[in-house]
N, C-alpha and C positions, 0 to 999 in steps of 0.2 A: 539426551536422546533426540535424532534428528526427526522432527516433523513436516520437514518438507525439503525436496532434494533434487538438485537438479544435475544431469550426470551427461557431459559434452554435449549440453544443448546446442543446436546451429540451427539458424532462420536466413533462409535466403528467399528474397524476390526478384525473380529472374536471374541478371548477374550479378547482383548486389547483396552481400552477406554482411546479412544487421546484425547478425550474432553469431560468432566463432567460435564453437569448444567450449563452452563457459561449463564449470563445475562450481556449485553453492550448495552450503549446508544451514539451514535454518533449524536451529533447538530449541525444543519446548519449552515456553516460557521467556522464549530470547527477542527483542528488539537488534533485527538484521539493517544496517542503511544500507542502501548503493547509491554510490555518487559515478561522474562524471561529465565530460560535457554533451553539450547538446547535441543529437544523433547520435548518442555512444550506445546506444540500443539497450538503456534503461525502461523502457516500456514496454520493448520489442518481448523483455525477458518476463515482466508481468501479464503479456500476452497470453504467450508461453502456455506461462503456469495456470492462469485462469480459464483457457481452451477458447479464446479466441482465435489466437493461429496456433496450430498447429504444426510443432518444431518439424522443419525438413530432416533433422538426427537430433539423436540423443533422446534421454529420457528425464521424465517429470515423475518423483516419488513421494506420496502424500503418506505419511507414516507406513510407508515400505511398501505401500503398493503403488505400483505401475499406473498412470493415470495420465501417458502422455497420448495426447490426441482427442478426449474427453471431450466431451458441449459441456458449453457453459455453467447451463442451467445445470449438469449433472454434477459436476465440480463445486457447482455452490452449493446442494441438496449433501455433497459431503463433507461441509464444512470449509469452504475456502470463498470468504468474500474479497472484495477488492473496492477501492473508488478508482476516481475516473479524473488527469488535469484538467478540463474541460468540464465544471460541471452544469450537470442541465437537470434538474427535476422536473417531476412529470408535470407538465404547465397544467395550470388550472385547474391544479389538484391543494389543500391544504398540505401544512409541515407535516399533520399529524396523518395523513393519507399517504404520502411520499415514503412515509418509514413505515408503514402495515405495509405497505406492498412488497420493502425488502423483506419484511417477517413473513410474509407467504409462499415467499420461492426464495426461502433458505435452508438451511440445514431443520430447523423448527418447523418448516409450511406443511410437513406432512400431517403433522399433527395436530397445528391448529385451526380452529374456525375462525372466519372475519370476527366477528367481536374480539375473540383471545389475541388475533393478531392487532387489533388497535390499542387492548389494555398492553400488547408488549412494545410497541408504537410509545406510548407514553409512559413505559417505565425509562425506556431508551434514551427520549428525549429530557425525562428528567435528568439523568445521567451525564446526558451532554450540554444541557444548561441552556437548553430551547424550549423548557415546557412554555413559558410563557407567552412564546410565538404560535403553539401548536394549533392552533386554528386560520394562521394566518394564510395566506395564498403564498405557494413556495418562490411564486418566480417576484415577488414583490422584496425578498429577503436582499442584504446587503451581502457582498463578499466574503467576509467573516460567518455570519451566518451560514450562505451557503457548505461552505468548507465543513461547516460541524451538521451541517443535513447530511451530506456525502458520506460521514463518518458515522451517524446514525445511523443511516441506510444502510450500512455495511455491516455494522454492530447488530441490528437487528434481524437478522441472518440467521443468528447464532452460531459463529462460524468457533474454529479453532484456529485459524491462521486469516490474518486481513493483511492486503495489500496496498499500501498506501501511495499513491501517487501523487506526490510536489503537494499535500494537503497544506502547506503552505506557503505554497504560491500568490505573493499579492495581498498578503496580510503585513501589519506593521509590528514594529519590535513589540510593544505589549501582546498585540496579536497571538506573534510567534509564542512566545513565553506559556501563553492561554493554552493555544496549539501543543506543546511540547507535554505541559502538564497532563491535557488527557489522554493524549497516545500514552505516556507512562500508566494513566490509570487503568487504561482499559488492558494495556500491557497484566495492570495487579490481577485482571478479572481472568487470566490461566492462558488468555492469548498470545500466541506468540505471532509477531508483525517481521514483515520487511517494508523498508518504508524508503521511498528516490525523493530525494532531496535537495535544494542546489542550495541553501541557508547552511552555512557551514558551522555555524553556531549553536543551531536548533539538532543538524544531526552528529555534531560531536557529541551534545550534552544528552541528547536520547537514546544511542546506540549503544548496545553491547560492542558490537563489533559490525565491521562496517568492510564492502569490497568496492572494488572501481573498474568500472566499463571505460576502454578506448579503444574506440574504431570495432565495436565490437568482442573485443575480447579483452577477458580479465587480468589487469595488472598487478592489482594488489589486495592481500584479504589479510583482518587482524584487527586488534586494537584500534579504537580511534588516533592516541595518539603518537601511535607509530606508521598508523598508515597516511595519515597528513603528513607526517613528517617522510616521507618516502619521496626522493628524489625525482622515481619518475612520477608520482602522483602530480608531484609541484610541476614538471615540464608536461607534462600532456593537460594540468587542468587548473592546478590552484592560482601558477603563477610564481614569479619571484615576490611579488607583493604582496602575498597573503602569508608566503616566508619572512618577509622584514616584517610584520605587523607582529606576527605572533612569538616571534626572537622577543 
Protein backbone atom coordinates (compact mmCIF):
# COMPACT_ATOMS: atom_id res chain seq x y z
CA UNK A 1 0.00 0.00 0.00
CA UNK A 2 1.48 3.34 -0.96
CA UNK A 3 2.10 5.78 1.86
CA UNK A 4 3.37 8.54 0.25
CA UNK A 5 3.10 9.56 -3.51
CA UNK A 6 4.00 11.85 -5.57
CA UNK A 7 2.17 12.41 -8.99
CA UNK A 8 4.04 14.80 -11.95
CA UNK A 9 5.65 16.83 -9.44
CA UNK A 10 7.54 19.94 -11.16
CA UNK A 11 9.39 22.84 -9.10
CA UNK A 12 10.45 25.63 -11.01
CA UNK A 13 12.38 28.88 -9.89
CA UNK A 14 12.03 31.43 -12.42
CA UNK A 15 13.43 29.80 -15.62
CA UNK A 16 14.89 26.97 -14.10
CA UNK A 17 13.02 23.57 -13.62
CA UNK A 18 14.70 21.62 -10.70
CA UNK A 19 12.07 19.07 -11.04
CA UNK A 20 10.16 17.81 -14.25
CA UNK A 21 7.18 15.34 -14.08
CA UNK A 22 8.66 13.09 -11.39
CA UNK A 23 6.03 10.37 -10.39
CA UNK A 24 7.24 8.12 -7.08
CA UNK A 25 5.54 5.65 -5.00
CA UNK A 26 6.81 4.95 -1.55
CA UNK A 27 5.14 1.54 0.33
CA UNK A 28 4.45 0.99 3.65
CA UNK A 29 7.04 -0.54 5.41
CA UNK A 30 9.49 0.18 2.28
CA UNK A 31 13.08 1.68 2.41
CA UNK A 32 12.66 4.06 -0.95
CA UNK A 33 16.62 5.42 -2.20
CA UNK A 34 16.94 8.29 -4.76
CA UNK A 35 20.27 8.60 -6.23
CA UNK A 36 21.74 10.98 -8.78
CA UNK A 37 24.05 13.62 -9.35
CA UNK A 38 24.45 16.71 -7.83
CA UNK A 39 21.71 19.40 -8.81
CA UNK A 40 19.58 16.44 -10.06
CA UNK A 41 16.97 17.85 -7.78
CA UNK A 42 17.12 15.16 -4.94
CA UNK A 43 16.27 17.63 -2.26
CA UNK A 44 14.35 19.86 -4.39
CA UNK A 45 11.77 16.48 -4.29
CA UNK A 46 12.08 16.26 -0.32
CA UNK A 47 11.29 19.80 -0.24
CA UNK A 48 8.46 19.06 -1.98
CA UNK A 49 7.14 16.45 0.12
CA UNK A 50 8.03 18.07 3.44
CA UNK A 51 6.01 21.68 2.31
CA UNK A 52 9.02 23.52 2.20
CA UNK A 53 8.36 24.71 -1.38
CA UNK A 54 5.71 24.26 -2.76
CA UNK A 55 5.40 22.23 -6.11
CA UNK A 56 4.71 24.74 -9.01
CA UNK A 57 2.40 21.24 -10.46
CA UNK A 58 1.59 18.10 -9.53
CA UNK A 59 0.61 16.51 -6.33
CA UNK A 60 1.90 15.18 -2.94
CA UNK A 61 -0.23 12.17 -1.48
CA UNK A 62 0.41 11.15 2.29
CA UNK A 63 -1.84 7.79 2.52
CA UNK A 64 -4.18 9.20 -0.17
CA UNK A 65 -4.71 12.42 0.84
CA UNK A 66 -3.77 15.32 -1.04
CA UNK A 67 -1.18 17.39 0.95
CA UNK A 68 0.41 19.12 -1.76
CA UNK A 69 1.24 22.80 -0.74
CA UNK A 70 0.87 22.05 3.28
CA UNK A 71 3.40 24.12 5.99
CA UNK A 72 5.76 22.25 7.42
CA UNK A 73 4.88 22.26 10.67
CA UNK A 74 1.35 20.70 9.46
CA UNK A 75 3.05 17.99 7.47
CA UNK A 76 5.09 16.92 10.44
CA UNK A 77 2.02 17.04 13.04
CA UNK A 78 0.79 14.19 10.33
CA UNK A 79 3.49 12.22 10.51
CA UNK A 80 6.13 12.99 7.90
CA UNK A 81 9.51 14.02 9.51
CA UNK A 82 12.71 14.54 7.49
CA UNK A 83 16.58 15.63 8.35
CA UNK A 84 18.35 18.12 6.76
CA UNK A 85 22.44 17.76 4.64
CA UNK A 86 23.52 20.41 6.57
CA UNK A 87 23.18 19.81 9.97
CA UNK A 88 22.79 22.32 12.63
CA UNK A 89 21.29 21.63 16.14
CA UNK A 90 19.78 24.06 18.08
CA UNK A 91 23.25 25.50 19.60
CA UNK A 92 23.53 25.67 23.18
CA UNK A 93 20.95 23.44 23.66
CA UNK A 94 21.86 19.67 25.18
CA UNK A 95 21.51 16.18 22.92
CA UNK A 96 18.75 15.39 25.16
CA UNK A 97 17.05 19.10 24.50
CA UNK A 98 17.57 18.95 20.60
CA UNK A 99 15.47 15.76 20.43
CA UNK A 100 12.27 16.82 23.03
CA UNK A 101 11.90 19.73 20.84
CA UNK A 102 11.54 17.27 17.63
CA UNK A 103 8.91 15.19 20.10
CA UNK A 104 6.95 18.47 20.54
CA UNK A 105 6.20 19.53 17.06
CA UNK A 106 5.68 16.04 15.73
CA UNK A 107 3.14 13.90 15.10
CA UNK A 108 3.11 13.00 19.24
CA UNK A 109 3.47 17.14 20.34
CA UNK A 110 -0.10 17.30 20.70
CA UNK A 111 -0.37 15.08 23.23
CA UNK A 112 2.52 15.47 25.06
CA UNK A 113 3.91 17.62 28.07
CA UNK A 114 7.58 18.80 28.40
CA UNK A 115 8.56 16.25 30.81
CA UNK A 116 6.82 13.28 28.48
CA UNK A 117 8.52 14.86 25.55
CA UNK A 118 12.20 14.52 27.33
CA UNK A 119 11.30 10.91 28.79
CA UNK A 120 10.47 10.26 24.76
CA UNK A 121 13.92 12.35 23.99
CA UNK A 122 15.59 9.59 25.89
CA UNK A 123 13.86 6.49 24.86
CA UNK A 124 15.00 7.91 21.14
CA UNK A 125 18.25 8.46 21.95
CA UNK A 126 18.71 5.23 23.69
CA UNK A 127 17.56 3.81 20.39
CA UNK A 128 20.20 5.42 18.47
CA UNK A 129 23.02 4.72 20.66
CA UNK A 130 23.57 8.44 22.05
CA UNK A 131 22.18 8.09 25.46
CA UNK A 132 25.43 8.42 26.78
CA UNK A 133 26.11 11.83 25.24
CA UNK A 134 22.45 12.97 26.27
CA UNK A 135 23.46 15.91 28.41
CA UNK A 136 26.15 16.82 26.32
CA UNK A 137 25.98 20.36 24.41
CA UNK A 138 24.93 19.36 20.82
CA UNK A 139 27.05 21.63 18.87
CA UNK A 140 30.21 20.06 20.82
CA UNK A 141 29.21 16.57 19.03
CA UNK A 142 31.61 14.93 16.31
CA UNK A 143 30.09 14.32 12.72
CA UNK A 144 29.14 10.82 13.28
CA UNK A 145 27.24 11.97 16.22
CA UNK A 146 25.62 14.63 14.61
CA UNK A 147 24.22 12.55 11.75
CA UNK A 148 22.49 10.24 14.55
CA UNK A 149 21.04 13.58 16.43
CA UNK A 150 19.39 14.51 12.96
CA UNK A 151 18.02 10.97 12.90
CA UNK A 152 16.81 11.28 16.50
CA UNK A 153 15.31 14.44 15.92
CA UNK A 154 13.44 12.97 13.28
CA UNK A 155 12.52 9.65 14.99
CA UNK A 156 11.15 11.55 17.79
CA UNK A 157 8.43 13.06 15.82
CA UNK A 158 6.81 10.06 15.73
CA UNK A 159 6.43 10.17 12.22
CA UNK A 160 5.28 7.34 9.81
CA UNK A 161 7.48 8.17 6.91
CA UNK A 162 11.24 10.12 7.54
CA UNK A 163 13.19 11.58 4.98
CA UNK A 164 16.62 11.06 4.82
CA UNK A 165 18.90 13.36 3.34
CA UNK A 166 22.79 12.20 2.43
CA UNK A 167 22.52 10.95 6.48
CA UNK A 168 25.70 9.73 5.44
CA UNK A 169 27.51 12.24 4.22
CA UNK A 170 31.12 12.40 5.66
CA UNK A 171 31.10 9.34 7.72
CA UNK A 172 33.76 6.65 7.16
CA UNK A 173 33.31 2.99 5.98
CA UNK A 174 32.55 1.67 9.68
CA UNK A 175 30.50 4.78 10.02
CA UNK A 176 28.56 3.90 7.02
CA UNK A 177 27.83 0.21 8.11
CA UNK A 178 26.63 1.91 11.77
CA UNK A 179 24.48 4.36 9.47
CA UNK A 180 22.95 1.54 7.38
CA UNK A 181 22.18 -0.69 10.39
CA UNK A 182 19.73 1.79 11.92
CA UNK A 183 17.90 3.12 9.04
CA UNK A 184 17.13 -0.74 8.77
CA UNK A 185 16.04 -0.69 12.39
CA UNK A 186 14.17 2.04 12.48
CA UNK A 187 12.82 0.80 9.01
CA UNK A 188 11.76 -2.72 11.70
CA UNK A 189 9.91 0.15 14.00
CA UNK A 190 6.64 0.19 10.86
CA UNK A 191 8.53 3.29 9.12
CA UNK A 192 8.76 3.53 5.90
CA UNK A 193 11.85 5.98 4.60
CA UNK A 194 13.09 7.41 1.49
CA UNK A 195 16.46 8.07 1.85
CA UNK A 196 19.25 10.53 -1.12
CA UNK A 197 22.18 8.95 -0.96
CA UNK A 198 25.49 9.41 -3.01
CA UNK A 199 27.41 5.92 -1.01
CA UNK A 200 26.40 3.46 -3.54
CA UNK A 201 27.15 0.73 -1.25
CA UNK A 202 25.27 1.96 1.72
CA UNK A 203 22.18 2.49 -0.63
CA UNK A 204 22.40 -0.57 -2.57
CA UNK A 205 22.51 -2.71 0.65
CA UNK A 206 19.54 -0.52 2.41
CA UNK A 207 17.09 -0.08 -0.32
CA UNK A 208 14.00 -2.00 -1.33
CA UNK A 209 14.04 -0.22 -4.45
CA UNK A 210 15.70 2.74 -5.46
CA UNK A 211 14.85 5.62 -8.45
CA UNK A 212 17.35 8.23 -10.13
CA UNK A 213 16.91 11.96 -10.71
CA UNK A 214 18.75 13.66 -13.86
CA UNK A 215 18.49 17.07 -14.71
CA UNK A 216 15.41 16.92 -12.97
CA UNK A 217 13.49 14.20 -14.23
CA UNK A 218 13.30 10.52 -13.52
CA UNK A 219 15.31 8.02 -15.29
CA UNK A 220 14.95 4.94 -13.81
CA UNK A 221 12.86 3.16 -10.87
CA UNK A 222 13.30 -0.70 -9.55
CA UNK A 223 15.42 -3.02 -7.94
CA UNK A 224 18.78 -1.92 -6.80
CA UNK A 225 20.43 -4.16 -8.86
CA UNK A 226 18.93 -3.67 -12.07
CA UNK A 227 18.70 -0.14 -11.66
CA UNK A 228 22.72 0.24 -11.37
CA UNK A 229 23.00 -1.78 -13.89
CA UNK A 230 20.83 0.43 -16.26
CA UNK A 231 22.88 1.99 -19.12
CA UNK A 232 21.56 5.15 -18.77
CA UNK A 233 22.09 5.24 -14.79
CA UNK A 234 25.94 4.44 -15.52
CA UNK A 235 26.16 7.58 -18.55
CA UNK A 236 24.22 10.24 -16.56
CA UNK A 237 25.95 9.25 -13.04
CA UNK A 238 27.69 6.16 -11.91
CA UNK A 239 30.28 6.14 -14.59
CA UNK A 240 32.05 3.54 -16.79
CA UNK A 241 34.17 2.97 -13.58
CA UNK A 242 31.82 2.01 -11.20
CA UNK A 243 30.66 -0.54 -14.34
CA UNK A 244 34.35 -2.12 -14.38
CA UNK A 245 34.52 -2.30 -10.62
CA UNK A 246 31.40 -4.20 -9.95
CA UNK A 247 31.84 -6.63 -13.38
Amino acid sequence: MAVLEGKKITKEFGGLRAVSEVDFVLNKGEILGLIGPNGAGKTTIINMISGTYPPTRGQVFFKGMDITGYKPYKIGRMGISRTYQIVKPFPGMTVKENVSVGAMFGALGKTLSSRQSIERAEEVLEFVGLEDMSNRRADDLNVASRKRLEIAKALAMGPEVILFDEVMAGLNFSEIDKAVELIQKVRDKGISILVIEHVMRAIKGVSDRIFVLHHGAKIADGKPDDVLADERVIKAYLGRRYKELVQ
